[in-house]
N, C-alpha and C positions, 0 to 999 in steps of 0.2 A: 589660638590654642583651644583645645575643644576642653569642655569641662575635664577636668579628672578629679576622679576620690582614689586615696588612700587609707586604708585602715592600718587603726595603730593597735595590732594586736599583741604584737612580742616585745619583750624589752622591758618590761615594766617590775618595778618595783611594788613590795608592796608590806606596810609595818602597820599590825595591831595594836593602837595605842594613840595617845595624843600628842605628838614633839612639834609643838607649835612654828620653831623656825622651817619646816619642813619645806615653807610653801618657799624658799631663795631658792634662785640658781645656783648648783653648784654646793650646794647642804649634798653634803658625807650620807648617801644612802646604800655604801657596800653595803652592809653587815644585812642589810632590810631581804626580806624574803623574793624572787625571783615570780613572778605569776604570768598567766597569759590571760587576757583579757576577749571574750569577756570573766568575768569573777563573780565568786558567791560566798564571800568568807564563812557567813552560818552554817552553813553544812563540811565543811572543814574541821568545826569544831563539834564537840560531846554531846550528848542530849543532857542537857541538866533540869532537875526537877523541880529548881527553883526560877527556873526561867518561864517563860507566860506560856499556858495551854494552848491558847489560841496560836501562837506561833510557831507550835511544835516544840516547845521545852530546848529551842539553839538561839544562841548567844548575839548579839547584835552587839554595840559599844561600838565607837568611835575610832577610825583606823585613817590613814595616809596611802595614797596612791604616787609613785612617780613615775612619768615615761618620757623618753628619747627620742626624738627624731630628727631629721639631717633633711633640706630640701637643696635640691640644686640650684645653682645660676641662674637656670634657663625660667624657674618661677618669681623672680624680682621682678619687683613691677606686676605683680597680677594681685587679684581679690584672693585671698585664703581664710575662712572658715572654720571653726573647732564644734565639731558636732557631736553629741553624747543624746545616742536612741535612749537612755535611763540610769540614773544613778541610783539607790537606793540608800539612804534621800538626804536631803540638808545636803549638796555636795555645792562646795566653795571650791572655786577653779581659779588656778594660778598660771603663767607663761609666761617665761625668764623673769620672773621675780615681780610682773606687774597682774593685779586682782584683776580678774577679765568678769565676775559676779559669783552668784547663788542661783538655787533653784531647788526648791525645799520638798516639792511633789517627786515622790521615786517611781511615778511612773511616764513623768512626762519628758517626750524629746526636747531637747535644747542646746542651740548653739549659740558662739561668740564670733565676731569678724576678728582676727588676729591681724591683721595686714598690717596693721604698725607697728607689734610686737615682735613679730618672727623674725629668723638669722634664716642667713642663705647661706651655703657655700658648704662649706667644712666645717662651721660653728652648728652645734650641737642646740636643737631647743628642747627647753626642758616643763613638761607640764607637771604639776603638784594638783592634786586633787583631795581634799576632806572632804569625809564622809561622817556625818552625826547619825547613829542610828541606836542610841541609848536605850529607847523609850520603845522597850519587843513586844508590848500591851497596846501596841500604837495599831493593831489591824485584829480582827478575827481569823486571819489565814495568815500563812507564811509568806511569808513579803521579799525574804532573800536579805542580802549587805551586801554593797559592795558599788563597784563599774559591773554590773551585769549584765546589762547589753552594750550593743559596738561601740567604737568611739573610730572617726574618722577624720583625713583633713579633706576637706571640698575645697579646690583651685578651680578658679575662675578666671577670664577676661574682669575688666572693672567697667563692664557694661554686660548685665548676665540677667538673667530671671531673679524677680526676688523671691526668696527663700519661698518653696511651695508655693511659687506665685503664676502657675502654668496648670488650670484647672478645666479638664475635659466636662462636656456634656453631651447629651444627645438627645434630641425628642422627632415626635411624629415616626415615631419607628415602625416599621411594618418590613415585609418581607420583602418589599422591592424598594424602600428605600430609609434611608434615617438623613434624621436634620444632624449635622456635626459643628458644635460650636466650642473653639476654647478659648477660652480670656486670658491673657498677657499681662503681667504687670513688669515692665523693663525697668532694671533700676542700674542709674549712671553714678558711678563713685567718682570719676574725674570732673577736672574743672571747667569742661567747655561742654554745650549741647551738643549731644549726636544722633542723627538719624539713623533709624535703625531698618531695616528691612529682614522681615521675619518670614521664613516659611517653617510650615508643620503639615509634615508629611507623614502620611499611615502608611504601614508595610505589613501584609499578610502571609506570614511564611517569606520574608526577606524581598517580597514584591510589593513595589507600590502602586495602591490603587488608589489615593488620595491626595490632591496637595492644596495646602490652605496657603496664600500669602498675602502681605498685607504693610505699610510701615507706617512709624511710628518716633515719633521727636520727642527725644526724655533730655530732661534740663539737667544742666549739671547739678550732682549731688542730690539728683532726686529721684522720680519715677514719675512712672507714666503709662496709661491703662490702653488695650487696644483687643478688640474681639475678632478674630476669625472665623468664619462659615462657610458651609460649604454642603455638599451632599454625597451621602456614598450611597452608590446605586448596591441594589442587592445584598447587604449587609448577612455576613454570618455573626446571628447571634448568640452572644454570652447566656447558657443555663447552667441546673446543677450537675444535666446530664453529658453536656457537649459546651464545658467551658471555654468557649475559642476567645482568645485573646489575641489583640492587634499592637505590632508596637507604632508607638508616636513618636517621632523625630523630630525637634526643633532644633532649626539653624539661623542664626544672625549671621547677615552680612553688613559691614562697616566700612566705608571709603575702599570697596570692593575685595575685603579681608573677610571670609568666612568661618564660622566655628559651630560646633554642634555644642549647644549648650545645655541641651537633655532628650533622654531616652527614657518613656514609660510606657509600662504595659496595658494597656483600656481596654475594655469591653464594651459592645452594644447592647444591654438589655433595656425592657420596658418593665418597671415594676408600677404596682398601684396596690393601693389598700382599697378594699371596699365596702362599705358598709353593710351590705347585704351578702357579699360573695364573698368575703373575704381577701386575703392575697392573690397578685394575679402576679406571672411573670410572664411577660411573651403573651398575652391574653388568657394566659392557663389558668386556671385556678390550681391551686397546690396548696397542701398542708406543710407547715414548716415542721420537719422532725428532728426539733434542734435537741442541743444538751450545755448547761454551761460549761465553761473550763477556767479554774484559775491557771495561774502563768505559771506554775512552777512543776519539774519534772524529777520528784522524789529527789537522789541521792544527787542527782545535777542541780538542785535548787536553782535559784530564778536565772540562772546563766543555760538556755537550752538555744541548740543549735537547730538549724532548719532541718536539717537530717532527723534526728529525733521527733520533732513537731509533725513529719512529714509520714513515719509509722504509726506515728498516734491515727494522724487522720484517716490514714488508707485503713486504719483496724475500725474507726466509728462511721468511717464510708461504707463498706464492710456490713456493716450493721442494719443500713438504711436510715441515717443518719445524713441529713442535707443541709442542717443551718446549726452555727456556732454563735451562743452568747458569750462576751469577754467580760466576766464576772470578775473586778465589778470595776476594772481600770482599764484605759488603754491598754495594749499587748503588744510586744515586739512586733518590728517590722515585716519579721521573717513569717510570722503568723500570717498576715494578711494575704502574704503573697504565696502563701499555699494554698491558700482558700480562693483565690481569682484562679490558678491554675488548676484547682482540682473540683471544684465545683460546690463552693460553699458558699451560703447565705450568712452572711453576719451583722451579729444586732452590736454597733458598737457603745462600749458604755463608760464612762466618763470617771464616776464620783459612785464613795459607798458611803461619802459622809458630806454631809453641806457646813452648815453653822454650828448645828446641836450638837456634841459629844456623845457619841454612839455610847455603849456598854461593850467592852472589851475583857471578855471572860482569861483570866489568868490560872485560875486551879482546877479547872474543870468545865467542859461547856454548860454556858447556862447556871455556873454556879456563882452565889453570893457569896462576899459584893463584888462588882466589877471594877476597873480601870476604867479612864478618861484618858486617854493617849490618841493621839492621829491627827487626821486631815484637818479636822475644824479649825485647828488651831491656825491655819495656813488659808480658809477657803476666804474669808473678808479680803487679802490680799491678793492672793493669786490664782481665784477661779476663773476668774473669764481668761486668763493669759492660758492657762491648763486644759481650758475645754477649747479654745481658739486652736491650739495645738493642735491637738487631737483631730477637730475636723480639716481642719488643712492639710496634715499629714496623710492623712487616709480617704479623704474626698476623691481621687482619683479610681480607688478601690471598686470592683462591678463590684467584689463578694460584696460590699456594705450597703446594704439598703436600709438602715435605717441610724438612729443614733437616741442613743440612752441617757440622758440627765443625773438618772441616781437610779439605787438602790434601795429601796424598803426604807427611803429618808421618813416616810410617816408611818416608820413602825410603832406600834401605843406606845405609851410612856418613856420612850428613849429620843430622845428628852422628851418628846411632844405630848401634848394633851389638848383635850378640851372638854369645856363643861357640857359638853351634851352627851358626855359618857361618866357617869360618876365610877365606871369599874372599864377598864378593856385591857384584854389580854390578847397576844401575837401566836401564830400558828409555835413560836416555838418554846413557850412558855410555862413549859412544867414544872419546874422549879422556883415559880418568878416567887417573890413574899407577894403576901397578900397587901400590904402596905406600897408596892409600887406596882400594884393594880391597879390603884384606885387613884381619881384625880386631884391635882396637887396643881390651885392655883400660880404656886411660885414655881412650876413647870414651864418651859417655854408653847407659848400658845402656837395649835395646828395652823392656823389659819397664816400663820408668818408664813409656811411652807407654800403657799399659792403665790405670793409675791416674788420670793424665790424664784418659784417655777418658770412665774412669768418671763421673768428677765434671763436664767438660763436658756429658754427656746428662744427667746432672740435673739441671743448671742449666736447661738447654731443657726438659726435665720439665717442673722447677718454673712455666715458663711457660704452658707447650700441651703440654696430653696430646691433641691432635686430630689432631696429623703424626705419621711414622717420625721418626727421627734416622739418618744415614746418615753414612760419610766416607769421602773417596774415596782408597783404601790403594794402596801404589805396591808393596809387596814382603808380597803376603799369603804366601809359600810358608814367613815367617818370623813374621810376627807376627799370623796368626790361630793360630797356637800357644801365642802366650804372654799370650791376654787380650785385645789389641787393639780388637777387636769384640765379645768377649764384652754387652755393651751396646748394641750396635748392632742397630737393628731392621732396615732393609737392608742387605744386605753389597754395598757399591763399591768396583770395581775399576779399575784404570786400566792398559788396556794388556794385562790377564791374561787373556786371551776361553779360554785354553787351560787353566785350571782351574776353569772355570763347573762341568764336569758331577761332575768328584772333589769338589770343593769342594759341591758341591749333595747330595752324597752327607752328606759331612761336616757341614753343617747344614740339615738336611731342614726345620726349621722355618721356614725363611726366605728372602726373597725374595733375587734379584740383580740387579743393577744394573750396567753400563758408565759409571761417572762420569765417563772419559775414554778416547776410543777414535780409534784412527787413522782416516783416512776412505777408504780404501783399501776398496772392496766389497766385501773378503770377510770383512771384521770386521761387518758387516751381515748375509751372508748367512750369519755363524757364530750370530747369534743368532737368526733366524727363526723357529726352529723348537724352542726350547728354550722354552717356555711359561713359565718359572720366571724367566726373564732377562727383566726389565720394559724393557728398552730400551736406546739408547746415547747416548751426548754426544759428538760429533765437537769434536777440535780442530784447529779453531775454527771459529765460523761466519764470523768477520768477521778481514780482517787487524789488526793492531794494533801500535801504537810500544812498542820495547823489544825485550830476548830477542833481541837480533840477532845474529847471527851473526860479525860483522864487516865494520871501515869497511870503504865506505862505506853497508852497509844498517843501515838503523836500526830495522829492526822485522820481525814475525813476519809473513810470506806463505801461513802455513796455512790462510787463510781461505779459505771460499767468495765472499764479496765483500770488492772493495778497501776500505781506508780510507774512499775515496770515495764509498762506497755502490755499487759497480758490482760486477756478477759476472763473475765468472771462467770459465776454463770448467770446471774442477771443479764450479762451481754446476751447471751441465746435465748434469753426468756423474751427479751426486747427485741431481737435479729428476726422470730417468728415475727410475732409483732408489727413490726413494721415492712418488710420484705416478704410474710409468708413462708421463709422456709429457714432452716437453719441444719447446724449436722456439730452438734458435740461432739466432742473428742471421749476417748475411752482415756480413763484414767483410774489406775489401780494403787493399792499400797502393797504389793507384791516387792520383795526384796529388789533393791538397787543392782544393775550388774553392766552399767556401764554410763559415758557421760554421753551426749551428742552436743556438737558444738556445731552450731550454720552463725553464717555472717548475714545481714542483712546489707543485701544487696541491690536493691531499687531505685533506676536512674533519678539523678533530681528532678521535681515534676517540673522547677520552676524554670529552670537553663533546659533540659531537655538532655544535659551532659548525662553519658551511660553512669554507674558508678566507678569503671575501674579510672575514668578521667577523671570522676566528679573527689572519689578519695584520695588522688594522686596531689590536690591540695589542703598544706601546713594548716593545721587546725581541723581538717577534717576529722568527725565524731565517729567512730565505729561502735555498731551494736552486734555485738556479740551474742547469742540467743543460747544458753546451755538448758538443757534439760538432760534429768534423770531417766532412764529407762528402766522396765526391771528386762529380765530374759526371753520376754515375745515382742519386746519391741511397742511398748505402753508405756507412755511416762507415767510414774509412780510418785506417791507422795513418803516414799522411804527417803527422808531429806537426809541432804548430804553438805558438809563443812566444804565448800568450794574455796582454792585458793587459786593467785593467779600473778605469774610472772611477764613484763616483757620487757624484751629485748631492741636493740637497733633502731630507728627512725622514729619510735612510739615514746607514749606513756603512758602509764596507767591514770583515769579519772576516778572513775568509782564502779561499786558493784550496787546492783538493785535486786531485791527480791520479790518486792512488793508486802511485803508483811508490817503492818503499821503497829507490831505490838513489838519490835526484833528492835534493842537500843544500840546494838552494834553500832559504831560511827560509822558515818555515812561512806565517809573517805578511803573505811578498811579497805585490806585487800585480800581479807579471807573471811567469808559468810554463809552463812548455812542456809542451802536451795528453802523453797517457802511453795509448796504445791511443784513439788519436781520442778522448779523452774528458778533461773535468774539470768538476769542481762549483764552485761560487763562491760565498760565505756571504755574505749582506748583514742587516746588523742594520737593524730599524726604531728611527728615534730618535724620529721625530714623528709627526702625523697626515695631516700634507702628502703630496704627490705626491713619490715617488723616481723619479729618473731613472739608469739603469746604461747604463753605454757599454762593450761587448765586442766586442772585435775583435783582431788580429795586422797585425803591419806586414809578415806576406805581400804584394803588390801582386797576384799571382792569387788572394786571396780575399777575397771581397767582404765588410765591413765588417758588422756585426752591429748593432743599437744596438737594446733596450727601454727601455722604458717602466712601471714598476710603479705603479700607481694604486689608491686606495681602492675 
């Protein structure tokens, strides 16, 4: 049997609160609310003002998930797996009434083997999910509640790859040919040794030009390692400008029984840092013109679909926009794999908190005093299993060339210090007191953070010697002194554009980096010319909930595009900038005098499906684009009360404005345009025809109404 996944998206249950028997088979969950997964309870609910700034003033607490599924016959006897891309967080998973674990990181993938758990036939399995997310001071950004990304079952033979254990490479690349190597780890769950006989074959455009094979004796109940190589003449390589992707095929053969046991996307590129020249890809030198992103998409909060991710990107591609930071956790799957298909560089990154207890602003950014809520509390137990993840998961990835440690972990005095600053302040510390400026022996000492470091890069070692290891340091004048980076193979800066060249002096061997830079043009035009400096990451590229400043804004404005998907005009201050040309739109406050309503309609990059295939599947996201016009046919910022009905195969999700001052809940379904503009989410539920009704009880604008059809 060849691999299969299933995703468990419909069926699910879902109760705000804590009913501890919850996690039995066959616990009375009518009355519980109906949801489709993935989920985001936070933005379901109000903006409250007593909930944490940093989070965007929405609700987190403690909720139950339950779902349904039914496997046939024909899977007895095979390996089956329970897979969850993220929980948001503390989620404890249950199947037919037996604890399968925990997994307390809400950003990390994690599964369970069920193979002894699960019912076949006509018996019904029932998975129970808690979720603890009390503690909404526990991040600086919006972090979501919930199952917010997929959840899947993976069936296997019981002789298959283990988990993410089929890891592509490639060197000596050039234009006529690359070295192609991928490692095998076979894991045998039955009771006797079997020989396995593996091939992995490339196909380019559904042609093969490659085949690797090889076998391989795994003991029972155990595994066993085996590398294939080989060479592909003439290679089309992976950039940002001509993403070409190759798929990979692996098949076991077994007492002459074949199965395809997976299918992934790879690229051939060359990347290198260089100390002098900075980034090369393909021998190039290029400037990376990245921007961070947190994970979340305004009124869809941390549940966002590839569709969605997929308009963000073409609008910051758009811009001249080539590399994506994942500020400051892993990010959905779906993420990655628009960035391999559309041509993005990404820095991936790990941790925004290690041991120490960050400062977590609850009534205003940067205001006194803060919260101690988050990861620390979790990193002694489960950092290397969470950064393990993360590069196993994504190692296959071209977009990923490098991999990030932390986040501003030696920001001064949160918590770190040391005595060779009797005062140090952080780029973002205008309100700090003066007393937690200054240093405070019973502070945790900087110099822990070098040991740290050490042991986090070689854990990412131990996985992939084929990236840098980088982390993006908030106060290098202090802790590239004491070991900090001593391990780091790019040195990331955030904010420090003004010791690139002393600093470049100080470690001639190594390249530099902007892991986080204002977007202000002359942090741009500080590195043009510095060959050594591989590029910058603006924050942000997109706005995002949380880190707000105070009621009533709920979220960070530093984007180039709103919440919404819409650009700013920073975007065309930046789109010159970087590409040389740009073309703003006309836009008046001239009286409203009609709605225009387009669908966004752009095949998916990743399957290559048109859109009328690609939305003809349940749970497809539709983006709806409404703008104001007035009477010449210029969207106007004469804002209008939009509301909005649908009918037949659909539902409504939410509406987005992009206005991070508007407390409307998120969930409405009638909200007032924000710059003539908002998006409107409708989910597919059937195969049937939806009908959407948009329009404003303006009586000067005329009435809108579509139609969505197969």
């Amino acid at each position: 049997m060849n691999r299969t996944e299933i995703l468990l998206t419909d069926g699910w249950r879902f109760l705000s609160g804590d009913v501890e028997p919850a996690w039995q088979k066959n616990y009375d969950d009518s009355s519980w609310e109906s949801v489709t997964l993935p989920h985001d309870w936070s933005v379901t609910r109000p903006f409250r003002k007593e909930n944490s700034s940093g989070t965007g003033y929405l609700d987190g607490g403690i909720a139950w998930y339950r779902g349904y599924f039914s496997l046939p016959e024909k899977y007895r006897g095979k390996s089956v797996r329970l897979v969850f891309d993220g929980v948001y967080k503390n989620a404890k998973v249950f199947l037919n009434s037996y604890y399968l674990g925990r997994r307390p990181y809400g950003y990390a993938e994690f599964s369970f083997d069920i193979t002894d758990f699960v019912r076949f036939g006509k018996m019904d399995n029932e998975i129970s999910v808690r979720v603890s997310h009390p503690d909404i001071a526990d991040s600086r950004w919006f972090t979501g509640s919930g199952i917010y990304r997929k959840v899947r079952l993976v069936i296997e033979e019981n002789v298959h790859p283990q988990e993410h254990g089929i890891v592509f490479s490639a060197d000596n690349i050039s234009a006529a040919q690359a070295e192609i190597s991928v490692q095998h780890t076979v894991e045998n769950t039955t009771a006797c040794d079997k020989q396995v006989e593996i091939l992995t074959r490339f196909l380019d455009k559904k042609k093969p030009v490659l085949e690797l094979s090889g076998k391989v004796c795994v003991p029972a109940h155990g595994t066993a390692d085996t590398c294939l190589n080989g060479v592909l003449k003439q290679p089309a390589l992976w950039s940002v400008d001509d993403p070409h992707l190759y798929e990979m095929q692996t098949i076991y053969t077994i007492d002459e029984e074949s199965y395809v046991v997976d299918q992934t996307m790879v690229g051939i590129r060359k990347i290198y840092f260089d100390a002098n020249r900075g980034f090369l890809l393909n021998d190039v030198p290029m400037k990376m013109k990245g921007v961070c992103i947190h994970h979340d998409a305004g009124s869809l909060g941390a549940a966002v679909p590839r569709e969605v991710w997929q308009r963000r990107l073409e609008t910051l591609k758009e811009m001249g926009c080539n590399a994506i930071r994942t500020a400051h956790n892993p990010h959905a799957p779906e993420l990655y794999d628009l960035c391999d298909a559309m041509g993005f560089l990404v820095m991936d990154e790990a941790f925004d908190e290690w041991e120490g207890c960050k400062n977590k602003w609850s009534t205003g950014h940067n205001v006194y005093p803060p919260r101690h809520q988050g990861y620390y509390e979790d990193f002694p137990e489960w950092h290397e299993k969470d950064l393990r993840m993360m590069v196993q998961r994504d190692r296959n990835h071209p977009s990923v060339i490098m991999w990030s440690i932390g986040n501003e972990i030696d920001y001064p005095n949160d918590p770190y210090c040391h005595p060779l600053f009797t005062e140090m302040t952080g780029n973002n510390d205008a309100n700090k007191p003066a007393a937690e400026r200054q240093y405070n022996p019973d502070k945790p000492n900087m110099e822990r953070l070098a040991v740290l470091a050490k042991e986090l890069v070689g854990i990412v070692k131990d996985e992939d010697m084929t990236r840098p290891v980088t982390v993006a340091s908030a106060f290098p004048e202090l802790s590239t002194y004491i070991g900090f980076i001593d391990k780091i193979d790019v040195i990331g800066y955030n904010y420090k554009e003004h010791f690139y060249e002393a600093d470049h002096k100080r470690f001639p061997d190594r390249a530099f980096l902007g892991t986080e830079n204002s977007s202000h043009p002359r942090f741009w035009h500080a590195i043009e010319d510095l060959d050594y400096v591989c590029g910058q990451f603006i924050w942000t590229g997109i706005d995002y909930l949380g880190e707000a400043h105070g009621w009533p804004i709920h979220g960070s404005g530093a984007g180039f595009i709103t919440t919404a998907g819409f650009k700013k005009d920073t975007y065309y201050e930046r789109q010159e900038l970087w590409t040389g040309k740009t073309r703003k739109p006309l836009v008046t406050n001239a009286p409203a005098a009609r709605l225009d309503v387009s669908v966004y309609k752009k095949a998916d990059a990743v399957t290559g499906e048109t859109f009328r295939k690609a939305s003809t599947r349940p749970g497809y996201l539709y983006q709806l684009i409404v703008e104001v016009k007035d009477a010449a046919g210029h969207r106007t910022t004469d804002e209008q009360e939009i509301f909005c009905q649908v009918l037949g195969d659909g539902a409504f999700v939410s509406m987005d404005n992009g206005d991070l001052a508007d407390l409307t809940p998120l969930s409405s379904r009638k909200k007032k345009t924000y710059n003539g503009q908002m998006v409107i989410y409708i989910r597919r539920t059937g195969k049937e025809k939806i009908q959407v009704r948009i329009g404003t009880s303006d009586r000067r604008v005329r009435i809108e109404a579509i139609d969505l059809e197969l």
